[in-house]
NULUM-372024 format. One record per residue: x, y, z of N, C-alpha, C in turn; residue number from 1. Coordinates in pm, whole numbers. Layout:
N
PT   n.east   n.north     n.up   ca.east   ca.north    ca.up   c.east   c.north     c.up   resi
PT        X         Y        Z         X          Y        Z        X         Y        Z    NUM
...
//
This chain:
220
PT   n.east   n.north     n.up   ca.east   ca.north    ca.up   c.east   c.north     c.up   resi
PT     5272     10830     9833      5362      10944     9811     5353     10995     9667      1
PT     5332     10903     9543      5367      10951     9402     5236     10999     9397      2
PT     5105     10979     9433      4994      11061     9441     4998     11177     9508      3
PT     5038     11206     9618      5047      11313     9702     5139     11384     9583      4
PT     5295     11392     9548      5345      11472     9458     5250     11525     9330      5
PT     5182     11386     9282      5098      11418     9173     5014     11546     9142      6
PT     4918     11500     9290      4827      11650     9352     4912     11773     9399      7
PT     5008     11727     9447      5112      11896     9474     5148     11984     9322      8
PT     5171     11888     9211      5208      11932     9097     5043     12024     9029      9
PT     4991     11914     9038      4852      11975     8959     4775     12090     9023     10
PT     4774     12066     9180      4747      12197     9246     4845     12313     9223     11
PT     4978     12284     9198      5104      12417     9134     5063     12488     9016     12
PT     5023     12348     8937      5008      12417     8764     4853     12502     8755     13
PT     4759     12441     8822      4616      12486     8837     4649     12645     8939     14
PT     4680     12612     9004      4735      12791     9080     4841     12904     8977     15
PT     4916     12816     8849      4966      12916     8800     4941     12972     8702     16
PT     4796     12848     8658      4671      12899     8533     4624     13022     8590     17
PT     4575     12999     8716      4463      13138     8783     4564     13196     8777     18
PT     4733     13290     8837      4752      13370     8821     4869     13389     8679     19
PT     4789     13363     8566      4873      13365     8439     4892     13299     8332     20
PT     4917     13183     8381      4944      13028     8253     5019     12963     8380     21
PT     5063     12839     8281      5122      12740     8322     5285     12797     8304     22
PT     5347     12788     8421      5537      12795     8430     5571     12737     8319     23
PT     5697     12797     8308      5830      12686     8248     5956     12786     8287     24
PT     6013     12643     8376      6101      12714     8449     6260     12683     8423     25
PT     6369     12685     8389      6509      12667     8351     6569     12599     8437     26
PT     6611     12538     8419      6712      12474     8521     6900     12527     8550     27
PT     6842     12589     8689      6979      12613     8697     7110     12508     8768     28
PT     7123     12480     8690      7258      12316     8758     7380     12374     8784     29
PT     7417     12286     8833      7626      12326     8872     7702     12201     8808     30
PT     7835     12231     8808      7867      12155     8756     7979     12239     8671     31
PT     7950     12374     8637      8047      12493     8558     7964     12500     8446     32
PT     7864     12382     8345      7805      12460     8234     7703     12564     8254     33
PT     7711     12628     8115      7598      12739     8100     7503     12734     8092     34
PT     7445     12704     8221      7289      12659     8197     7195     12789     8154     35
PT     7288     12925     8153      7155      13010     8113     7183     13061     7982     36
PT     7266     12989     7895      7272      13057     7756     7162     13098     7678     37
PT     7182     13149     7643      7099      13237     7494     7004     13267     7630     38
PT     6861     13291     7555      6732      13308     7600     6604     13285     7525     39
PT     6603     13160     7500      6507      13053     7398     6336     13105     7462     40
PT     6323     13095     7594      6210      13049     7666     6106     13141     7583     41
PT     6118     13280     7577      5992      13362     7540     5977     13385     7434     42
PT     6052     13319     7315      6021      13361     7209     5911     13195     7168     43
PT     5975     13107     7276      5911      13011     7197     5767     12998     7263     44
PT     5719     13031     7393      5618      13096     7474     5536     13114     7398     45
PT     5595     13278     7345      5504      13396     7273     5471     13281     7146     46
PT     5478     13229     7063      5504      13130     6952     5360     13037     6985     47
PT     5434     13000     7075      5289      12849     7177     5181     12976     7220     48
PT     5144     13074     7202      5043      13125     7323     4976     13175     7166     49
PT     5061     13180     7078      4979      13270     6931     4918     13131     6821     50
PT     4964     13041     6840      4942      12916     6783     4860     12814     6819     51
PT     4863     12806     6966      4774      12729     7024     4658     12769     7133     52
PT     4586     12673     7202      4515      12717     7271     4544     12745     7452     53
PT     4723     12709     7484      4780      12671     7562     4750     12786     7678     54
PT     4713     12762     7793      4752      12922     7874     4903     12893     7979     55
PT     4963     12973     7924      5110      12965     7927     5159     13146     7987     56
PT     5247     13141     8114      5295      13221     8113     5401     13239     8045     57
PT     5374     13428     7965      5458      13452     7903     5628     13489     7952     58
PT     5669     13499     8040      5765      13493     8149     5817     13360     8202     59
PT     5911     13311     8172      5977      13151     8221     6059     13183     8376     60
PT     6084     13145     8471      6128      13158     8593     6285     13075     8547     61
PT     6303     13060     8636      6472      12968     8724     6410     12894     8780     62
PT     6495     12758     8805      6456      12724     8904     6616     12607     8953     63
PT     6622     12596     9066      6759      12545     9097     6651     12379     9199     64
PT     6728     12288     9146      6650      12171     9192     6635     12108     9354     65
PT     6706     12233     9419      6744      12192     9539     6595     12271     9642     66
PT     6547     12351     9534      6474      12443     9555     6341     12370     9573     67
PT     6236     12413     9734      6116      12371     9684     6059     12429     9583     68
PT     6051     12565     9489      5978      12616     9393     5983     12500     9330     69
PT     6071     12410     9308      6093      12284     9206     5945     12242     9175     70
PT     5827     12218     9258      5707      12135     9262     5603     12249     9271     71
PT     5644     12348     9230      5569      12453     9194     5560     12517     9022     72
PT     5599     12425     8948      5614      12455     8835     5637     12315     8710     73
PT     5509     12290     8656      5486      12141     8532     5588     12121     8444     74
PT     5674     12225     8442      5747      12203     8327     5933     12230     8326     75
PT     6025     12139     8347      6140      12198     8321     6211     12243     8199     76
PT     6310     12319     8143      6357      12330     8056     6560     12339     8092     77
PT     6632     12219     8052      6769      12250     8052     6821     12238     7946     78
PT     6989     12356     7923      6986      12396     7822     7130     12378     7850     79
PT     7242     12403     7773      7415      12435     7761     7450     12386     7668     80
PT     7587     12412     7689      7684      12363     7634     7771     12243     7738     81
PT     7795     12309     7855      7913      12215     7913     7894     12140     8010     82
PT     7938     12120     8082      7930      11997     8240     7816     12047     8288     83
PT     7714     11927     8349      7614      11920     8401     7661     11850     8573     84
PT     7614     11894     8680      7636      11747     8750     7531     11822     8859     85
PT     7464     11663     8910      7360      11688     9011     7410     11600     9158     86
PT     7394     11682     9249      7412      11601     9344     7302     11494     9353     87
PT     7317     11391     9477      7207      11302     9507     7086     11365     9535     88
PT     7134     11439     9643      6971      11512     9654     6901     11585     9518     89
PT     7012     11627     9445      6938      11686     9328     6872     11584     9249     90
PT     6928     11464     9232      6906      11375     9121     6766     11321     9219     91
PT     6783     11299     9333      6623      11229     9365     6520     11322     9407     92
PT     6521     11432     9397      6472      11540     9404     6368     11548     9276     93
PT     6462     11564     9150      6411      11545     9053     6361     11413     8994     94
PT     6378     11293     9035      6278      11162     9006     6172     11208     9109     95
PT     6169     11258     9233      6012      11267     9254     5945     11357     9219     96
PT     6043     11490     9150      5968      11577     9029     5852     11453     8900     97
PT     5977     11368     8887      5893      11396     8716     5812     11241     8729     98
PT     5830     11166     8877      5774      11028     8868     5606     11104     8956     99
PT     5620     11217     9012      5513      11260     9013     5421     11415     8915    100
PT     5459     11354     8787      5391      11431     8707     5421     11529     8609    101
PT     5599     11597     8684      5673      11679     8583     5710     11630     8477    102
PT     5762     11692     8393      5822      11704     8281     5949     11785     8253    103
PT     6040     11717     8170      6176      11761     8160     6198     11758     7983    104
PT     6258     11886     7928      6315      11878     7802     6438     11930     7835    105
PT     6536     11847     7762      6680      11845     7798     6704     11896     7654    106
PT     6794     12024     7630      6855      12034     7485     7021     12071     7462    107
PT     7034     11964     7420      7217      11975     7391     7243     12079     7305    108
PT     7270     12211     7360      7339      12285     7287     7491     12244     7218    109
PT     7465     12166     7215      7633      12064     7152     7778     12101     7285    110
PT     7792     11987     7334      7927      11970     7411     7836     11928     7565    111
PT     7688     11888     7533      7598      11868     7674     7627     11717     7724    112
PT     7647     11655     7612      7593      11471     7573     7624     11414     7660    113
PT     7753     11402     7687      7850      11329     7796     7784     11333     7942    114
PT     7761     11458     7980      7747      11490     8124     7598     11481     8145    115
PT     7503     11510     8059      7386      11488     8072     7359     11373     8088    116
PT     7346     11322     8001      7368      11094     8027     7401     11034     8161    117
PT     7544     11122     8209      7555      11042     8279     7498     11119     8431    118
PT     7466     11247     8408      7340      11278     8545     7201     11195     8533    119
PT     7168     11208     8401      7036      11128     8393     7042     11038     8469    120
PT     7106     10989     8495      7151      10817     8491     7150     10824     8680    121
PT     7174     10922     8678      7162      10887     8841     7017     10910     8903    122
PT     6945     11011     8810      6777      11010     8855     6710     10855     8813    123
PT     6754     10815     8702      6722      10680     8662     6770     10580     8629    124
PT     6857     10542     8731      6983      10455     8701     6914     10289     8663    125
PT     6801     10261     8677      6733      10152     8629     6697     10147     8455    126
PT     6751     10250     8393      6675      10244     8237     6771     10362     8144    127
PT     6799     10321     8080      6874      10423     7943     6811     10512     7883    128
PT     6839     10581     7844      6762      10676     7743     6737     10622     7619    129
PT     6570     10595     7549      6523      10517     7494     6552     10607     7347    130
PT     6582     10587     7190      6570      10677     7075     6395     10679     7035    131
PT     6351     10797     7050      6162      10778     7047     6179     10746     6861    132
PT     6107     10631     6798      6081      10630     6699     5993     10721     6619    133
PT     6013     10803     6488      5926      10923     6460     5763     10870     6516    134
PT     5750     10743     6522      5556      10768     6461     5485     10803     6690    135
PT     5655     10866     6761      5609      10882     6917     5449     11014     6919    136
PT     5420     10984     7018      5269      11109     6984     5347     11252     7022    137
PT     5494     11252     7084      5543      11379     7087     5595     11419     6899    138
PT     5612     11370     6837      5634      11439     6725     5481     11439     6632    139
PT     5350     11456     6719      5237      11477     6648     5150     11566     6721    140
PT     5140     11588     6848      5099      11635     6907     5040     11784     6895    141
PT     5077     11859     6817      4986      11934     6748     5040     11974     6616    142
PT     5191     11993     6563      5253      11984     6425     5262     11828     6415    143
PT     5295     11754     6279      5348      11674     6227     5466     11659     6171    144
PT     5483     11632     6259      5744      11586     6236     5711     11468     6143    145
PT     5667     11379     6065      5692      11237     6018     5844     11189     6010    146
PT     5910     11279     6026      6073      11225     6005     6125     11221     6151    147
PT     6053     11256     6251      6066      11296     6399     6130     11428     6418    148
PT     6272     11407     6494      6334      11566     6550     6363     11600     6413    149
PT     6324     11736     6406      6423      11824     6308     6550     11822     6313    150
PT     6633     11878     6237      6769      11948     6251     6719     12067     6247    151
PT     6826     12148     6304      6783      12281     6323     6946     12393     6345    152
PT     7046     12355     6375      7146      12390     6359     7298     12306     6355    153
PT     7365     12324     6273      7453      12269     6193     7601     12271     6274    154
PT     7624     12148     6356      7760      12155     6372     7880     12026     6289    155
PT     7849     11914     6315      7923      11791     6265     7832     11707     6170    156
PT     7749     11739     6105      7678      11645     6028     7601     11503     6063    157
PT     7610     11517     6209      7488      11388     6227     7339     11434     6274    158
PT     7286     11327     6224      7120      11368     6272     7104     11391     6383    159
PT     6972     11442     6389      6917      11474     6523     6847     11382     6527    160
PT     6872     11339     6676      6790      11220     6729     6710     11270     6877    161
PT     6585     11247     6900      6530      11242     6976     6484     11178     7122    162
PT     6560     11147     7243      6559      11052     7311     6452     11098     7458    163
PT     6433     10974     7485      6341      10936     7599     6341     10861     7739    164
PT     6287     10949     7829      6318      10834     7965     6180     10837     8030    165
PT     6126     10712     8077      5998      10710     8087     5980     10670     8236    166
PT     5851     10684     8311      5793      10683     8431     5669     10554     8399    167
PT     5658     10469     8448      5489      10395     8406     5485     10408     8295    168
PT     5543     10370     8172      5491      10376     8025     5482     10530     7999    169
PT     5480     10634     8087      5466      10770     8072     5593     10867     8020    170
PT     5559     10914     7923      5747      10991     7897     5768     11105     8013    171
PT     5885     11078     8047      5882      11258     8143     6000     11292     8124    172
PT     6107     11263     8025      6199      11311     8045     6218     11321     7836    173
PT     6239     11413     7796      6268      11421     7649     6421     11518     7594    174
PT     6517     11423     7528      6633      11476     7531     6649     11545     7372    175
PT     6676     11624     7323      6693      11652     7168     6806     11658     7184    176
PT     6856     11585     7072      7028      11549     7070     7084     11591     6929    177
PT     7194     11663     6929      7196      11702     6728     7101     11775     6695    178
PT     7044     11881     6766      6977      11889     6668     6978     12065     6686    179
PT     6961     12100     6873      6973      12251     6895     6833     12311     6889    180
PT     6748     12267     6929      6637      12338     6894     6586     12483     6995    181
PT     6713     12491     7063      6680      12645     7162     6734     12745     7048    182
PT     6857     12725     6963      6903      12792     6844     6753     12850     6749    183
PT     6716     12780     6763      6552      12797     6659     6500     12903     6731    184
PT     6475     12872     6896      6372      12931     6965     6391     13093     6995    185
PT     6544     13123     6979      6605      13211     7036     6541     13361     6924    186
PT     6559     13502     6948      6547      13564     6850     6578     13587     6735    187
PT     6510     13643     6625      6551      13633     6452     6649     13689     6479    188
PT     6799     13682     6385      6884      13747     6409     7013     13706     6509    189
PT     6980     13623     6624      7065      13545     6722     7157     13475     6627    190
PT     7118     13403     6558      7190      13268     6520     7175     13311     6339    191
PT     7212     13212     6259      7230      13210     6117     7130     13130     6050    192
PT     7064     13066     6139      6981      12988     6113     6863     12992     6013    193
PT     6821     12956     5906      6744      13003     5781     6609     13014     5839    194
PT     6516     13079     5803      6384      13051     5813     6271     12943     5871    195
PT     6320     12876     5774      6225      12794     5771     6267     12643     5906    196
PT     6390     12661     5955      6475      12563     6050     6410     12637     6209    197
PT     6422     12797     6146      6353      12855     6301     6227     12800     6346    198
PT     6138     12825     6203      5988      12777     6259     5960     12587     6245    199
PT     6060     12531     6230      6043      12387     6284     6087     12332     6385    200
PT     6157     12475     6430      6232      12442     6613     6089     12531     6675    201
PT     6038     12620     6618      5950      12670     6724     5824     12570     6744    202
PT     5756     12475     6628      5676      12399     6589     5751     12284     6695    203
PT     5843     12224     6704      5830      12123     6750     5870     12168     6946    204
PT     5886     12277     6956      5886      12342     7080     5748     12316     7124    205
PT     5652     12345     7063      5500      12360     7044     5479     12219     7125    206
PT     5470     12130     7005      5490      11996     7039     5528     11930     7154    207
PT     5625     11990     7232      5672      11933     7348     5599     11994     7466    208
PT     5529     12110     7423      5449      12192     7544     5320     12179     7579    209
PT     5258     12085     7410      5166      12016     7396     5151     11922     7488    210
PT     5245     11868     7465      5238      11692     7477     5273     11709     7639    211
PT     5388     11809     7695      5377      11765     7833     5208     11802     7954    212
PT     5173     11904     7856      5015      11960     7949     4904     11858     7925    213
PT     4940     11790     7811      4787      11733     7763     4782     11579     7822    214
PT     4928     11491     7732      4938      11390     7739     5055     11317     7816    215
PT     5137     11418     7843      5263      11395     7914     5233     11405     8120    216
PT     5230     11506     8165      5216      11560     8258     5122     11565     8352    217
PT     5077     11634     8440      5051      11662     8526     4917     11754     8485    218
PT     4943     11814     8410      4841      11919     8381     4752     11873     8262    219
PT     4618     11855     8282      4491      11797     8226     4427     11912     8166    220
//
């Protein structure tokens, strides 16, 4: 079965090279948070498609996990502020997403922490969310983080920490915690955010889009 998903994924991402690039699709959850705040996806796209060698559609979809499109697309992206919650079918829906090949970046727009954790927890109720130590190959993968996650927008003064939930030694699930890095991704002008905080949220955006096509994922 985790082979059969494997090949369903890679035949998805290889069909969405020929018509375009590779997806990245949003996650739409229930639960009452805002899973569609701001609109991070195309600025950080356009960013990855001018920087790297990635073929990436410039257009990010939806995608709701209940949905087969789910296994039609390498890459998730969830985003809010508030309550997350997945049903069962959602939560095992998505372990045979990402134990066959997907990839998930989770970003706490601050007030996520609580509810995210404890959905995680039902796709992988065997393992915690691991803190990736800076020297992980996601903070090298094509920029160099040496300090790991950035900070990138300023609410209570703790670091940003970077966390992990893994498949076979394989990462597929990457959480940025503290740190906001859709704030970065979003347009100049959105947020207050200085310069130089934007382009180390778009850089380590990079990084994660890297790492899920090359070394993470599904897509070779």
């Amino acid at each position: 079965m985790r082979a059969v998903l494997a090949a369903v994924l890679l035949f998805a991402a290889s069909a969405a090279c020929a018509q375009g690039g590779v997806q990245v699709a949003r996650v739409q959850y229930g639960g009452g948070g805002d899973w569609y705040s701001g609109d991070p996806l195309p600025t950080l796209l356009a960013y990855a498609r001018q920087h790297t060698l990635l073929d990436l559609d410039p257009e990010p979809v939806t995608v709701e996990l209940g949905s087969d499109r789910l296994f039609a697309v390498p890459l998730l992206f969830l985003n809010g502020h508030g309550n997350v919650a997945l049903t069962d079918d959602e939560a095992g829906r998505l372990r045979r997403y990402l134990d066959g090949g997907g990839f998930l970046i989770v970003n706490d727009d601050y007030g996520l922490d609580e509810s995210v954790r404890r959905e995680l927890k039902k796709v992988y109720p065997e393992q915690e969310l691991q803190p990736l130590p800076a020297s992980h190959p996601v903070y090298h993968a094509h920029f160099d983080f040496p300090d790991g996650l950035p900070k990138i927008h300023e609410h209570d003064g703790e670091p940003a920490r970077g966390y992990g939930l893994f498949h076979e030694g394989r990462l597929v699930v990457f959480y940025a915690h503290e740190s906001d890095l859709a704030d970065g991704w979003e347009p100049e002008g959105v947020h207050a955010d200085p310069p130089e905080a934007r382009e180390a949220a778009l850089r380590m955006g990079v990084n994660l889009l890297v790492y899920a096509t090359t070394q993470g994922g599904a897509v070779q």
